[in-house]
py3Dmol code that shows the C-alpha trace and the ligand (Angstrom):
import py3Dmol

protein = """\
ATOM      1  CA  UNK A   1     -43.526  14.828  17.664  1.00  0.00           C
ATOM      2  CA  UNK A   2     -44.086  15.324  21.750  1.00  0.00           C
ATOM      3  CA  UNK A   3     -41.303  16.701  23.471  1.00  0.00           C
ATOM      4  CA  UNK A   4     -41.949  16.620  27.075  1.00  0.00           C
ATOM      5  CA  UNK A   5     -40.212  18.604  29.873  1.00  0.00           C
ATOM      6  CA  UNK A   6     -40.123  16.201  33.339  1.00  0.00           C
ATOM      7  CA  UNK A   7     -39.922  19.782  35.667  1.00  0.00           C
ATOM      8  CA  UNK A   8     -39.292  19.300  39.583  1.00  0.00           C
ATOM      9  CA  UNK A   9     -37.033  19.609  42.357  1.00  0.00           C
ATOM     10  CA  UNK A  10     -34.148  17.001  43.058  1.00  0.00           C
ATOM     11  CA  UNK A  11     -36.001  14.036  44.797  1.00  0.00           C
ATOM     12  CA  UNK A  12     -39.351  15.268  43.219  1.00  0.00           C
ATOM     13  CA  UNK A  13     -39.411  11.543  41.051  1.00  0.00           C
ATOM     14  CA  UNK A  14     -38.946  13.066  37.741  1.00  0.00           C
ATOM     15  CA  UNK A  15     -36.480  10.019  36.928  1.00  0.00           C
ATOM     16  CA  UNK A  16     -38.975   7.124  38.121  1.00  0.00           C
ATOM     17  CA  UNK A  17     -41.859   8.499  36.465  1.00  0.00           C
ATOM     18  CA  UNK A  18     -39.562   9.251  33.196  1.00  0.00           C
ATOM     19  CA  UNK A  19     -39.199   5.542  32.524  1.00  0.00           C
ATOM     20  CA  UNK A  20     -43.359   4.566  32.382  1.00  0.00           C
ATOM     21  CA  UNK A  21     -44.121   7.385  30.747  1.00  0.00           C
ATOM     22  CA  UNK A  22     -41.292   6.831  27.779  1.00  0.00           C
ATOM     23  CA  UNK A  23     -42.923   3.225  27.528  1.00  0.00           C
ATOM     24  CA  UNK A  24     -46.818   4.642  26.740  1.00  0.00           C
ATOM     25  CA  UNK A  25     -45.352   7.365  24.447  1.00  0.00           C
ATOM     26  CA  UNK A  26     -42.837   5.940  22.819  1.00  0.00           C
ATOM     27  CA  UNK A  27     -40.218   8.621  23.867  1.00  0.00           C
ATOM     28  CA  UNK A  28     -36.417   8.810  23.875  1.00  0.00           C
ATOM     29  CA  UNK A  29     -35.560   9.687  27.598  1.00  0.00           C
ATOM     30  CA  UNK A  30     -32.608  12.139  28.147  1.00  0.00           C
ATOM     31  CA  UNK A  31     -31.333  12.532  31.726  1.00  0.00           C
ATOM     32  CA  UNK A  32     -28.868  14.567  31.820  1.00  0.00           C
ATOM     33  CA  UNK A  33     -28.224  13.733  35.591  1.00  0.00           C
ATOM     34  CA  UNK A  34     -27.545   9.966  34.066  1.00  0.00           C
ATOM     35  CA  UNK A  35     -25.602  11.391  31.181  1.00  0.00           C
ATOM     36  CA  UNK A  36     -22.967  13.085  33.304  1.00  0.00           C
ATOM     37  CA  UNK A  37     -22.831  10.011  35.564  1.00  0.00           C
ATOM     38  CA  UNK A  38     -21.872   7.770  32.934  1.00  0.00           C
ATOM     39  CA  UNK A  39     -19.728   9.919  32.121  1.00  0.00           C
ATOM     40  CA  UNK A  40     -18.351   9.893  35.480  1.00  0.00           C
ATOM     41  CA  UNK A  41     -18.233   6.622  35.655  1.00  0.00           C
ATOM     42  CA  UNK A  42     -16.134   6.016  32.034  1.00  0.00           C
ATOM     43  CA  UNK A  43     -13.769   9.004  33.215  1.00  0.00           C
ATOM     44  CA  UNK A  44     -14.308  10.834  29.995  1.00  0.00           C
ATOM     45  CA  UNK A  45     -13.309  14.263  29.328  1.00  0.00           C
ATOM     46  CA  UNK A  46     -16.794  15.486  30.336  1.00  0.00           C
ATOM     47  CA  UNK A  47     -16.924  13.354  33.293  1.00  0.00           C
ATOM     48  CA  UNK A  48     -13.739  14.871  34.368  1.00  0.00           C
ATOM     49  CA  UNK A  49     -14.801  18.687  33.711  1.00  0.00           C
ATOM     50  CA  UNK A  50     -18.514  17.934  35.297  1.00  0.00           C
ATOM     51  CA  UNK A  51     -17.084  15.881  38.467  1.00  0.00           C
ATOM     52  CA  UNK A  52     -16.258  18.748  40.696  1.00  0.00           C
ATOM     53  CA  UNK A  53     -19.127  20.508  40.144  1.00  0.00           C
ATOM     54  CA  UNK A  54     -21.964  17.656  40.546  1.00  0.00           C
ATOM     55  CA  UNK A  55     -19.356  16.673  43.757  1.00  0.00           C
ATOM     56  CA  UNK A  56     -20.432  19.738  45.227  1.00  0.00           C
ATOM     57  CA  UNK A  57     -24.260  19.786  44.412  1.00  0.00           C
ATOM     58  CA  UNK A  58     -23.894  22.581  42.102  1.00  0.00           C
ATOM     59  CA  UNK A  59     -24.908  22.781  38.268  1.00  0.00           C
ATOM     60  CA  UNK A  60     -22.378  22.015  35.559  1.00  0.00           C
ATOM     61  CA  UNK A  61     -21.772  24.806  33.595  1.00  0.00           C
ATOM     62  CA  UNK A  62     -24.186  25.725  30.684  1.00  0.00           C
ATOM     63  CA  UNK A  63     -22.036  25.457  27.662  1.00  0.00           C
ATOM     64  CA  UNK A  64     -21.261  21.473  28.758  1.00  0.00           C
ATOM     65  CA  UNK A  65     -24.306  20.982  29.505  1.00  0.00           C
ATOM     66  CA  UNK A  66     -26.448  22.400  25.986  1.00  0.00           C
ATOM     67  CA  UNK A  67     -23.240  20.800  24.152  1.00  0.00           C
ATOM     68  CA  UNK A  68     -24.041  17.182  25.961  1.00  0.00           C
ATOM     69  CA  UNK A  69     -27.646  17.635  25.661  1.00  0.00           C
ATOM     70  CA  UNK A  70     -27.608  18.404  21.854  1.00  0.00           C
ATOM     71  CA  UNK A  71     -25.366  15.910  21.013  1.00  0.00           C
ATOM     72  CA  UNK A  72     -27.992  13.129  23.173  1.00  0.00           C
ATOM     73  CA  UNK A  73     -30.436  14.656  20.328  1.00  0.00           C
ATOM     74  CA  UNK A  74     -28.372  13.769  17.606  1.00  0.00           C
ATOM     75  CA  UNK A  75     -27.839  10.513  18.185  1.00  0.00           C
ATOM     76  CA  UNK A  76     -31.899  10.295  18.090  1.00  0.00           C
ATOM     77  CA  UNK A  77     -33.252  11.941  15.117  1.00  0.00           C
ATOM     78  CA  UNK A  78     -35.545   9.445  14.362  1.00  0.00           C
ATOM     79  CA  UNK A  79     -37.517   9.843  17.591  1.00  0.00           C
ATOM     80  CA  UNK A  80     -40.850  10.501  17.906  1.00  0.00           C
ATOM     81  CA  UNK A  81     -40.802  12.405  20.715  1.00  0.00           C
ATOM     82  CA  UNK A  82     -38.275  13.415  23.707  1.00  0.00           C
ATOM     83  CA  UNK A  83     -38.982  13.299  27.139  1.00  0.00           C
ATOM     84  CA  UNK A  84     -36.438  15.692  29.050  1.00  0.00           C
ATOM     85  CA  UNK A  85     -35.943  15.075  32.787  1.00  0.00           C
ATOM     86  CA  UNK A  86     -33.289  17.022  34.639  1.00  0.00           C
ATOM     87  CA  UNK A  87     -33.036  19.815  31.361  1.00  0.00           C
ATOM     88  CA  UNK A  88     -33.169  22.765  31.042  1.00  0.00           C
ATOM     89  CA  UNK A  89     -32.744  23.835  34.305  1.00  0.00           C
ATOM     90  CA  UNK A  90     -31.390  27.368  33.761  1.00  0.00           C
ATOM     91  CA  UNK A  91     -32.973  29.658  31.265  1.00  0.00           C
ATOM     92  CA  UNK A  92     -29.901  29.945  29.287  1.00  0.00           C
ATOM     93  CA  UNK A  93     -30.163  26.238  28.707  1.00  0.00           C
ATOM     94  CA  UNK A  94     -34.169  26.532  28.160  1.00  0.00           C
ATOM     95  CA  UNK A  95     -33.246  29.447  24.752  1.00  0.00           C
ATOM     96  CA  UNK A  96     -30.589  27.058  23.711  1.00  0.00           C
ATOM     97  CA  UNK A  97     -32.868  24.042  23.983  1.00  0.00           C
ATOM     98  CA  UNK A  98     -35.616  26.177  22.029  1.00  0.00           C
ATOM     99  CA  UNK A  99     -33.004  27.491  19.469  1.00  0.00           C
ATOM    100  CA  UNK A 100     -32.145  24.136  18.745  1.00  0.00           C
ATOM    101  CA  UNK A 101     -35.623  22.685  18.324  1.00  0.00           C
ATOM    102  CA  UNK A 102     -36.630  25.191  16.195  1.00  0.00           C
ATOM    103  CA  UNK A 103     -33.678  24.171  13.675  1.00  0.00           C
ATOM    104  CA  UNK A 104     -35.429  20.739  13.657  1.00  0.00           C
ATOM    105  CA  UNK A 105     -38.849  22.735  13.188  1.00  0.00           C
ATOM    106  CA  UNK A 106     -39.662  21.201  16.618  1.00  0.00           C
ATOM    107  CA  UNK A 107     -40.472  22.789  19.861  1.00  0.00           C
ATOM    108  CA  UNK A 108     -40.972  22.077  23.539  1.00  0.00           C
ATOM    109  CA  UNK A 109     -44.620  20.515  23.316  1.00  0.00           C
ATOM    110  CA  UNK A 110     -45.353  20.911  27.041  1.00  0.00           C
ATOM    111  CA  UNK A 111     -42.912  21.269  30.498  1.00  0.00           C
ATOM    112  CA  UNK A 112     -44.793  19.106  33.600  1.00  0.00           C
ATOM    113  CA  UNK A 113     -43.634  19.596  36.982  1.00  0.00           C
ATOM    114  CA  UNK A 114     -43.894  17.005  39.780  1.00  0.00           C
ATOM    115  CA  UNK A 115     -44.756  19.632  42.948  1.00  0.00           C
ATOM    116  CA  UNK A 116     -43.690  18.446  46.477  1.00  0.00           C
ATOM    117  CA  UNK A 117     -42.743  20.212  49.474  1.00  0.00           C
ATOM    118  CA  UNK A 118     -38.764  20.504  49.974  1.00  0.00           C
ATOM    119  CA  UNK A 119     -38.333  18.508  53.766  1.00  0.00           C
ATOM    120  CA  UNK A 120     -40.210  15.518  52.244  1.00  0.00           C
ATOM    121  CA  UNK A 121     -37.932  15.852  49.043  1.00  0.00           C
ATOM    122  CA  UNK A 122     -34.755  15.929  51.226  1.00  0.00           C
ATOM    123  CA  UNK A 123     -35.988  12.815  52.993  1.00  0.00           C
ATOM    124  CA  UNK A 124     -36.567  11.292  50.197  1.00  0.00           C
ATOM    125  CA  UNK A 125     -33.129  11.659  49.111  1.00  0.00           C
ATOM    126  CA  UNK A 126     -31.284  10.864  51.954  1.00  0.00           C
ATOM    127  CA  UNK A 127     -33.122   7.472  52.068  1.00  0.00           C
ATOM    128  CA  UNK A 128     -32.357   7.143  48.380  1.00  0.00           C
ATOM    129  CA  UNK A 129     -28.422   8.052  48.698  1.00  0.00           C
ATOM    130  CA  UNK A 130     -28.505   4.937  51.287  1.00  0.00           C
ATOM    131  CA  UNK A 131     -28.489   2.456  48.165  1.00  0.00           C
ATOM    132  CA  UNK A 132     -27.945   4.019  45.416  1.00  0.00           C
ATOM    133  CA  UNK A 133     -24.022   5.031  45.835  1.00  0.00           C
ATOM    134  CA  UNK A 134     -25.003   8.591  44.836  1.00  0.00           C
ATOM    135  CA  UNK A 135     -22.095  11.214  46.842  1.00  0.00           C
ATOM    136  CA  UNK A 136     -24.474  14.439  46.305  1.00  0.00           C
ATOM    137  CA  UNK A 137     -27.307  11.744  47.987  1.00  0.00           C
ATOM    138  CA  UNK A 138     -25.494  11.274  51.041  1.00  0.00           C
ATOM    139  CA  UNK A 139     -24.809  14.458  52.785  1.00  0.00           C
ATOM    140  CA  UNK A 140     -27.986  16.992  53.880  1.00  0.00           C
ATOM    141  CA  UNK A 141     -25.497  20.108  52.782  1.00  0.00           C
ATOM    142  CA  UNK A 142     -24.918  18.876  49.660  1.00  0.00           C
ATOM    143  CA  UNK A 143     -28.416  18.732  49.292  1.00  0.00           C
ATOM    144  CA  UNK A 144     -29.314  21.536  50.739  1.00  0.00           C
ATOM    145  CA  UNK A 145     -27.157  23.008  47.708  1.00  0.00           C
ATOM    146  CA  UNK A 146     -29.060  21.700  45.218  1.00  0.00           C
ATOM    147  CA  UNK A 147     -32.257  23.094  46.320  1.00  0.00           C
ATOM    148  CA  UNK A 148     -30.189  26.448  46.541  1.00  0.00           C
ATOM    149  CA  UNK A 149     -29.402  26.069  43.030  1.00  0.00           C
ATOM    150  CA  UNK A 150     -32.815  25.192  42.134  1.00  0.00           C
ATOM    151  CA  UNK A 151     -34.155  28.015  43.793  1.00  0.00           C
ATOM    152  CA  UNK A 152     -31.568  30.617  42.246  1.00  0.00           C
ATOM    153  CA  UNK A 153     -31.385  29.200  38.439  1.00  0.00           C
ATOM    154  CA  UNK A 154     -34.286  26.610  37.602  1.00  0.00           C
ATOM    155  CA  UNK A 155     -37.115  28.003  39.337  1.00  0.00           C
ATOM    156  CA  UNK A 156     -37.349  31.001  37.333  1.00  0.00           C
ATOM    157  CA  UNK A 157     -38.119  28.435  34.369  1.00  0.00           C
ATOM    158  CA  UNK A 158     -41.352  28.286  35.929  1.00  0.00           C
ATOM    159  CA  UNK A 159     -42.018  32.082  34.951  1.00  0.00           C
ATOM    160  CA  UNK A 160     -40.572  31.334  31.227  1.00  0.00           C
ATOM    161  CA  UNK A 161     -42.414  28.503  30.121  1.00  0.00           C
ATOM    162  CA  UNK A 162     -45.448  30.073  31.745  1.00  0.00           C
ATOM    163  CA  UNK A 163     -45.335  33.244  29.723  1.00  0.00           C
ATOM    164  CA  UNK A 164     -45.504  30.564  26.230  1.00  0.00           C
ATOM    165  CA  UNK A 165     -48.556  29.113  28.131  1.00  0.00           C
ATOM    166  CA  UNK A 166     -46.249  25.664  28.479  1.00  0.00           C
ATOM    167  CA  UNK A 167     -46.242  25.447  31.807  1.00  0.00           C
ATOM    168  CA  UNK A 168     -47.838  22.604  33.854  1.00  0.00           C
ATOM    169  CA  UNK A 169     -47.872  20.934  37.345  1.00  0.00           C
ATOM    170  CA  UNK A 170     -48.856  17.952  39.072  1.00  0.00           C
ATOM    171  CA  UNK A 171     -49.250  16.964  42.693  1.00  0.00           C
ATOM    172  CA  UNK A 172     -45.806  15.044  43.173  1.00  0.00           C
ATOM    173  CA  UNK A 173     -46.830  13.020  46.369  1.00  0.00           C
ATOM    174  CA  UNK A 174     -49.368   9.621  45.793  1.00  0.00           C
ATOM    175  CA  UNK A 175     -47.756   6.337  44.411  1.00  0.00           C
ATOM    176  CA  UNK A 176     -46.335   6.004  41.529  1.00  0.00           C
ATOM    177  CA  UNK A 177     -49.216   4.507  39.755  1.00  0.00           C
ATOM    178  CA  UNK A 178     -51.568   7.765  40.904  1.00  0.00           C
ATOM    179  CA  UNK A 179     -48.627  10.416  39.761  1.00  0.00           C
ATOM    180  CA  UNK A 180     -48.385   8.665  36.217  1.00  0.00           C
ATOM    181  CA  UNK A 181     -51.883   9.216  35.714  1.00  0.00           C
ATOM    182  CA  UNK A 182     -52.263  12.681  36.662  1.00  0.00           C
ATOM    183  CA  UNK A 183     -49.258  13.157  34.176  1.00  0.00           C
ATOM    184  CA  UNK A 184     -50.737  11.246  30.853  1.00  0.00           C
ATOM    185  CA  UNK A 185     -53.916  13.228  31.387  1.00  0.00           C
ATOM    186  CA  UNK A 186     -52.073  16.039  30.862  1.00  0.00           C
ATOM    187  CA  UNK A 187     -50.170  14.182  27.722  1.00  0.00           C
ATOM    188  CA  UNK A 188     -52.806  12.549  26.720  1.00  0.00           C
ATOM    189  CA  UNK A 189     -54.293  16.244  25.998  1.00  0.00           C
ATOM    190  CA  UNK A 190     -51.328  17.001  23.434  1.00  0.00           C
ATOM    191  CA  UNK A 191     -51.353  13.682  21.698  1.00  0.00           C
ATOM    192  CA  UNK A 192     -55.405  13.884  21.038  1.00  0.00           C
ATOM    193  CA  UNK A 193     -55.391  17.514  19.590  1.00  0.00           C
TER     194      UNK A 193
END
"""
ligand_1 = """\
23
LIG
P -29.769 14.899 38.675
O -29.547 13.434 38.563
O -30.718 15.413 37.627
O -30.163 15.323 40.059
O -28.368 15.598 38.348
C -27.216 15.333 39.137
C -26.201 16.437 38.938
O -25.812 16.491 37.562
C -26.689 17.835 39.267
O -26.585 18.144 40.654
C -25.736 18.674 38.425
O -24.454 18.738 39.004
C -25.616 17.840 37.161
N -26.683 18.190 36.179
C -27.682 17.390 35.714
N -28.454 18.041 34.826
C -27.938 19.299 34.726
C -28.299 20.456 33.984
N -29.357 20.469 33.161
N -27.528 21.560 34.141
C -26.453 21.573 34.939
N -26.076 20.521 35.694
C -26.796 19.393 35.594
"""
view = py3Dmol.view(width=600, height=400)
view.addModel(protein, "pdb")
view.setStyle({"model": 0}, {"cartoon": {"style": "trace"}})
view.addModel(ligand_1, "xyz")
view.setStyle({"model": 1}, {"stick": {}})
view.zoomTo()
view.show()
């Protein structure tokens, strides 16, 4: 069992590089980002309590958000590993996601963080809220929230998964091909041992 924490700013590419690297390791992917946006989309209870909050650029609450994410779990049990992009990203919801884990006698195998510098992330997602219909894409303050929430609640993550000698992080700029590389060799560590 691998269970892989995609780390990184909005933008940082956590999403594109989540879908080759659940190919080579055979893991379930859970978003939660896509979660709450089909969600959104179906009008479900959730997507109605999450709307105003991902409207706004700021994070959903915690106790949605743990519920949503164990429940994604559930419905995989028979995985072989997890690759988490977009979770935790408070430290509330990294003790929950530990807590519940640990009932499975699992635990976080490693988090990876895609590193890039925050102009060239908002850029990035301006361009990318051009095509892909995303509101919190399309508007530099709701952005700029985003990264205020990162900085407040998810970056001290950084300091938590460090302190269980988890924490890793890779240069987010190159192409794609060059960022998935620099993140299996850091995989690839944890599946030879
Ligand atoms: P993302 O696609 O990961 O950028 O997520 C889009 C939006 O979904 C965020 O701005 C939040 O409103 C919400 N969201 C996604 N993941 C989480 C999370 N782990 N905790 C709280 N809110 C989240």
């Amino acid at each position: 069992m691998i269970n892989i924490v995609l780390f990184g700013k909005p933008g940082a590419g956590k999403g594109t590089q989540a879908e080759f690297l659940k190919q080579k390791y055979n893991l379930v992917h859970i978003s939660t980002g896509d979660v709450f946006r089909f969600n959104l989309k179906n009008d479900t209870l959730l997507g109605k309590q999450a709307k105003e909050y991902m409207d706004r650029g700021d994070l959903v609450p915690d106790e949605l958000t743990i519920k949503m994410l164990q429940d994604e779990i559930e419905k995989n049990t028979e995985a072989t590993g997890f690759l988490f992009d977009g979770f935790p990203r408070t430290i509330a919801q990294a003790e929950a996601l530990d807590e519940f884990l640990a009932s499975k006698n699992w635990d976080v195998t490693a988090t990876i963080a895609l590193e890039a510098d925050d102009e060239i992330l908002i850029k990035r997602l301006l361009e990318r809220g051009k095509t892909s219909g995303r509101v919190d894409d399309q508007d530099e303050s709701k952005i700029r929230n985003r990264y205020e929430e990162y900085n407040h609640k998810t970056a001290p993550l950084i300091d938590y998964y460090t302190s269980k000698n988890l924490f890793y992080s890779v240069n987010g700029i190159g192409t794609i091909e060059e960022i998935t590389r620099r993140l299996s060799l850091i995989i690839d560590d944890f599946i030879d041992k």
